[in-house]
DSSP file (Angstrom, degrees, kcal/mol; ACC not computed):
  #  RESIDUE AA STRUCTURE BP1 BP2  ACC     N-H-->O    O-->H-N    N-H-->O    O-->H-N    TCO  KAPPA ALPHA  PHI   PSI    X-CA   Y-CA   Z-CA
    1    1 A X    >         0   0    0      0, 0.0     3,-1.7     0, 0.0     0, 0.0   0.000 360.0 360.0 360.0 -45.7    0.0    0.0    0.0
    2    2 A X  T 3   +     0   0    0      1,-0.2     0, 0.0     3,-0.0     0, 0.0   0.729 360.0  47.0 -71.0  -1.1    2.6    2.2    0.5
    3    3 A X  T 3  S+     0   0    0      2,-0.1    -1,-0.2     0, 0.0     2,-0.1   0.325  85.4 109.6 -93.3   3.4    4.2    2.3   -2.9
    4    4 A X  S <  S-     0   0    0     -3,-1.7     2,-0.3     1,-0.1     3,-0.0  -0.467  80.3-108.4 -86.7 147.9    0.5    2.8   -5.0
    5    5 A X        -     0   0    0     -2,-0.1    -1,-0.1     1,-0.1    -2,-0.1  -0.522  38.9 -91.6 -91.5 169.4    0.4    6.0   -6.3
    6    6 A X        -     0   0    0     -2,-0.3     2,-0.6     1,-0.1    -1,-0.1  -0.507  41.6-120.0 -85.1 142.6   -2.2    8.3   -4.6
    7    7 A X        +     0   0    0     -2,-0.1     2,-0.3    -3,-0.0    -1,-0.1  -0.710  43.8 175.3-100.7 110.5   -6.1    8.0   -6.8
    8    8 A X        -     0   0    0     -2,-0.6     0, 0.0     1,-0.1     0, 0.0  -0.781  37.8-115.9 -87.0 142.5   -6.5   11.9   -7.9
    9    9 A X        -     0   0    0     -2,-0.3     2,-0.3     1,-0.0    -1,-0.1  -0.343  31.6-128.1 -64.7-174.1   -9.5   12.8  -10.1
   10   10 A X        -     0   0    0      0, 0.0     2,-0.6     0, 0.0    -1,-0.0  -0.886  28.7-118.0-129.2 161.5   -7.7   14.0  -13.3
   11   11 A X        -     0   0    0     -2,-0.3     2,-0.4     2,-0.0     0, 0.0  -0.756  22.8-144.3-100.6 131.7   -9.4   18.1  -14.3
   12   12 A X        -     0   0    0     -2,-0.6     2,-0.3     2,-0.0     0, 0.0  -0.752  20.7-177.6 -71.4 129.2  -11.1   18.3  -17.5
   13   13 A X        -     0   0    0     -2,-0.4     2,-0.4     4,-0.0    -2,-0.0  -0.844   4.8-176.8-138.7 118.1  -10.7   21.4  -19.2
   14   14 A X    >   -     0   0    0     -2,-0.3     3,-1.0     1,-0.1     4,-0.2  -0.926  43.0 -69.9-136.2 143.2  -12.2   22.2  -22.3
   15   15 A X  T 3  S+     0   0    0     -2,-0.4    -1,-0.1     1,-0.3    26,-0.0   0.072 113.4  19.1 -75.0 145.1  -11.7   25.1  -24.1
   16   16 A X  T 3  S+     0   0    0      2,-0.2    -1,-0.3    30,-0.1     3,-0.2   0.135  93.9 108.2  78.8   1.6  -12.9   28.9  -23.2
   17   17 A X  S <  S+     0   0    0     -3,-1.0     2,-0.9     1,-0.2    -2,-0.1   0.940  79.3  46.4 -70.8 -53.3  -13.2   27.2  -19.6
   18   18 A X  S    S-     0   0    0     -4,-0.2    24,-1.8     2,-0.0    25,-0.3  -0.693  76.0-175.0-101.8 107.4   -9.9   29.4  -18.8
   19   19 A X  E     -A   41   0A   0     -2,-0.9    22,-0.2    -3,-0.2     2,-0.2  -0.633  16.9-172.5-104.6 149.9   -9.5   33.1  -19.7
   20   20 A X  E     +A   40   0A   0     20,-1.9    20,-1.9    -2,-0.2     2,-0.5  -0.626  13.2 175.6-125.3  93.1   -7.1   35.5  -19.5
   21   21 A X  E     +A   39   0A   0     18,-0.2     2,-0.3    -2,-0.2    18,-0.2  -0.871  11.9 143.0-124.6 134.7   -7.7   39.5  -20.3
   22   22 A X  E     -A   38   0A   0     16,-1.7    16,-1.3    -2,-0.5     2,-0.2  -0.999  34.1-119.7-160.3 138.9   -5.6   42.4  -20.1
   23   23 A X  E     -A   37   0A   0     -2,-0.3     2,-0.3    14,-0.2    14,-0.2  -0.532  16.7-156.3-111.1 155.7   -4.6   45.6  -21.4
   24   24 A X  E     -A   36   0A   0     12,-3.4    12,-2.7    -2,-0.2     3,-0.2  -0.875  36.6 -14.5-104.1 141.1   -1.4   47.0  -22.7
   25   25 A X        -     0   0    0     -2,-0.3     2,-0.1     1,-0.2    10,-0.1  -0.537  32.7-132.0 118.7 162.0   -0.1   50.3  -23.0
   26   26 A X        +     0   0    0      8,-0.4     2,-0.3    -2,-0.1    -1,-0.2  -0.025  61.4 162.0 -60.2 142.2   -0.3   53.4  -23.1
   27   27 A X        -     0   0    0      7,-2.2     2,-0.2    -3,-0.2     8,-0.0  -0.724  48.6 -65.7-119.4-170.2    1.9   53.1  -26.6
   28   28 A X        -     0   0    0     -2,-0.3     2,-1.3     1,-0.1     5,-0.1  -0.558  66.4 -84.9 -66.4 137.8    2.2   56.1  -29.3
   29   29 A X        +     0   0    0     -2,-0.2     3,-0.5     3,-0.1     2,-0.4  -0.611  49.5 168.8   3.9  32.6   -0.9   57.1  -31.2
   30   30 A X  S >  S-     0   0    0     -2,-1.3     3,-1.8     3,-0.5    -1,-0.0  -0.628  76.8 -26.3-105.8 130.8   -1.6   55.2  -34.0
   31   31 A X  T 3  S-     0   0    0     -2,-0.4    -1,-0.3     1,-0.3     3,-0.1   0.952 122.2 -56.2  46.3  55.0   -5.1   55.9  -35.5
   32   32 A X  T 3  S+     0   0    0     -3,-0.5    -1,-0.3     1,-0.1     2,-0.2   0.195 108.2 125.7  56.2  -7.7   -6.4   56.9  -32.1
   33   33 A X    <   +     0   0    0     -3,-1.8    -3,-0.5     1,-0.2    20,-0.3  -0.718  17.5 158.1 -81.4 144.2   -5.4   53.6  -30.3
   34   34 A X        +     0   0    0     18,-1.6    -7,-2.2    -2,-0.2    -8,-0.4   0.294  64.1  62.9-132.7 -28.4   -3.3   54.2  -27.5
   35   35 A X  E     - B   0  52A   0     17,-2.4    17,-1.8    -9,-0.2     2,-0.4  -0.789  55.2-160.2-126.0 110.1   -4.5   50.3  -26.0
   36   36 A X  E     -AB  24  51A   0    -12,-2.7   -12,-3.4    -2,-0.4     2,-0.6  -0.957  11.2-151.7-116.6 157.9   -4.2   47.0  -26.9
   37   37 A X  E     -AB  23  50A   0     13,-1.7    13,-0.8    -2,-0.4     2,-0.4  -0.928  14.1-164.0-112.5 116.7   -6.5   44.4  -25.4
   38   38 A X  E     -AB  22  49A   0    -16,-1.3   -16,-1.7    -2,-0.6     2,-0.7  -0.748   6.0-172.7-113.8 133.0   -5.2   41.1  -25.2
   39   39 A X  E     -AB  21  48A   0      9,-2.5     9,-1.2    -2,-0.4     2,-0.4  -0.912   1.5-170.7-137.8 148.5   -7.0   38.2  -24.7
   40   40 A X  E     -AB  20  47A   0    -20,-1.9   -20,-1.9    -2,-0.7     2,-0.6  -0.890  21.4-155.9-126.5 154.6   -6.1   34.3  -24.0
   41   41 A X  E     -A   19   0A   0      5,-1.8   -22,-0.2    -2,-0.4   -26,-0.1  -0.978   7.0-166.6-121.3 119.7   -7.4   31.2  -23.8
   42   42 A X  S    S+     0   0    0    -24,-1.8   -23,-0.1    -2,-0.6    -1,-0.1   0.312  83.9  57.1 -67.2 -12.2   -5.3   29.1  -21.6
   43   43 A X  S    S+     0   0    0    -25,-0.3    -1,-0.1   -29,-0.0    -2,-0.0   0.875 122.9  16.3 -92.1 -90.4   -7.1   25.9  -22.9
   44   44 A X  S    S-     0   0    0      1,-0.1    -2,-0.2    -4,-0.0    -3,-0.0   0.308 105.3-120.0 -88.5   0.5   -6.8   25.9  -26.7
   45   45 A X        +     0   0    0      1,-0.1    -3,-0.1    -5,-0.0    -1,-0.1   0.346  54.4 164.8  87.9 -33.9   -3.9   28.5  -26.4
   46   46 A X        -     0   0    0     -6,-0.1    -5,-1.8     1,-0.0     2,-0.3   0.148  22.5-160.3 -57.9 138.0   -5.8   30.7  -28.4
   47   47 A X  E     -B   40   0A   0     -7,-0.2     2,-0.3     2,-0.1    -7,-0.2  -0.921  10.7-175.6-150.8 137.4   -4.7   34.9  -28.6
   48   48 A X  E     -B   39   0A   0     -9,-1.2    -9,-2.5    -2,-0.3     2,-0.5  -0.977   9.4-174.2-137.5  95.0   -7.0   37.7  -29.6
   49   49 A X  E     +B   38   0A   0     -2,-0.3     2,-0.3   -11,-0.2   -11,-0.2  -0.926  13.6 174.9 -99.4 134.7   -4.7   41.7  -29.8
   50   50 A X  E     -B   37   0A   0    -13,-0.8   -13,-1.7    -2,-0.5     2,-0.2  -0.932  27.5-136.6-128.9 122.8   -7.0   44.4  -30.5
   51   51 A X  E     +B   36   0A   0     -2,-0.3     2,-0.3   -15,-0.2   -15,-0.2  -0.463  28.5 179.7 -75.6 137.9   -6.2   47.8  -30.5
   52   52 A X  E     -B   35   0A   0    -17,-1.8   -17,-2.4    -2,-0.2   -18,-1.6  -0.862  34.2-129.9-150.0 157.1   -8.6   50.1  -28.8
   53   53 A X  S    S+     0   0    0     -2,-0.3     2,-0.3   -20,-0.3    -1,-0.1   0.767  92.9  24.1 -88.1 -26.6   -8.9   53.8  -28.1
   54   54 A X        -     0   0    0    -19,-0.1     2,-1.3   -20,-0.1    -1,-0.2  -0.990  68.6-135.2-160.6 135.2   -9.6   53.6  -24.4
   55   55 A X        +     0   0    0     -2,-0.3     2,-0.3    -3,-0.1     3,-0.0  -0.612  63.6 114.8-113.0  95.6   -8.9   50.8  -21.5
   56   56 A X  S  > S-     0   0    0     -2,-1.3     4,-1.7     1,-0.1    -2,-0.1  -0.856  79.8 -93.2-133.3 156.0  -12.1   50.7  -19.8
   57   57 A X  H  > S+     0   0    0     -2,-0.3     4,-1.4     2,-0.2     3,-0.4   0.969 118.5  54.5 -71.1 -29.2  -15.2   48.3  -19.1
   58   58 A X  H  > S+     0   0    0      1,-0.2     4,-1.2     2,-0.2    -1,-0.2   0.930 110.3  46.7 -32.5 -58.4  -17.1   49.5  -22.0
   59   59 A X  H  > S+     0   0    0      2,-0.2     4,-1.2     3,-0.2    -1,-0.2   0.681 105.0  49.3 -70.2 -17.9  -14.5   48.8  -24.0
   60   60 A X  H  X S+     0   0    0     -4,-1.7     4,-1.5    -3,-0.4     3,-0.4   0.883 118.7  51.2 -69.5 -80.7  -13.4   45.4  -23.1
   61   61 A X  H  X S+     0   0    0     -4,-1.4     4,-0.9     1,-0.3    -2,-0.2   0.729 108.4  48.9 -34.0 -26.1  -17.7   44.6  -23.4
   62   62 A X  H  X S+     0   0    0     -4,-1.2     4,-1.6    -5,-0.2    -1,-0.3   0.833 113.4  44.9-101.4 -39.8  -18.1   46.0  -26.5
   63   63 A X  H  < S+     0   0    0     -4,-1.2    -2,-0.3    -3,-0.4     4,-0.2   0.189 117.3  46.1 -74.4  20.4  -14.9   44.0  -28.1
   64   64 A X  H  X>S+     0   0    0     -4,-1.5     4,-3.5     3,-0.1     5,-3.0   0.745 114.8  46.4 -78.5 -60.5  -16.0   40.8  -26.5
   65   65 A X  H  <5S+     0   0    0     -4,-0.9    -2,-0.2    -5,-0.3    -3,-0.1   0.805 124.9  32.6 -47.2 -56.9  -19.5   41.6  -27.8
   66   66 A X  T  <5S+     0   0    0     -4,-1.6    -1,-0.2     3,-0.1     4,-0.2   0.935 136.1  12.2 -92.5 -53.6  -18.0   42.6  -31.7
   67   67 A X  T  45S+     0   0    0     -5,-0.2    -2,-0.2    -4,-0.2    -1,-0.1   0.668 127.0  43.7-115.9  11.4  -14.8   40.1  -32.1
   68   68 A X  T  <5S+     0   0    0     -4,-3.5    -3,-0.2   -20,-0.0    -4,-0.1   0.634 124.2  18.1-114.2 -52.4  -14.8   37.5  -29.5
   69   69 A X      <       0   0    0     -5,-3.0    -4,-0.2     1,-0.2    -3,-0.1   0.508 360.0 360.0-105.4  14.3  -18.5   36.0  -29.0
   70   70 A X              0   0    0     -6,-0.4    -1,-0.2    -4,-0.2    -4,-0.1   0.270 360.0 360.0 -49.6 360.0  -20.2   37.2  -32.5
């Protein structure tokens, strides 16, 4: 008994289950974006940069809304 290895569940993870989002920036001024908004999925790997005028909750809601969950 003491040499069995110890019975763990194993975690399921299936993709969009883990998120990561977060802004960059300020940078220089190009076409009014100052911001980029980076987003990951830690599952599938997955990276979404968008450049944005302003790093706010509107704006993170309105690019989920327009390039993420459309």
């Amino acid at each position: 008994m003491r040499n069995e290895m110890p019975q763990k569940g194993i975690l399921e993870l299936e993709p969009f289950d883990c998120w990561g989002i977060d802004f960059m920036g300020p940078f220089p001024s190009s076409y009014s974006n100052l911001y980029i908004l980076v987003c990951v999925d830690y599952v599938s790997k997955w990276v979404e940069a968008i450049a944005c005028i302003a790093n706010n909750a509107h704006t993170v809601i309105n690019i989920l809304r327009k390039n993420i969950f459309a």
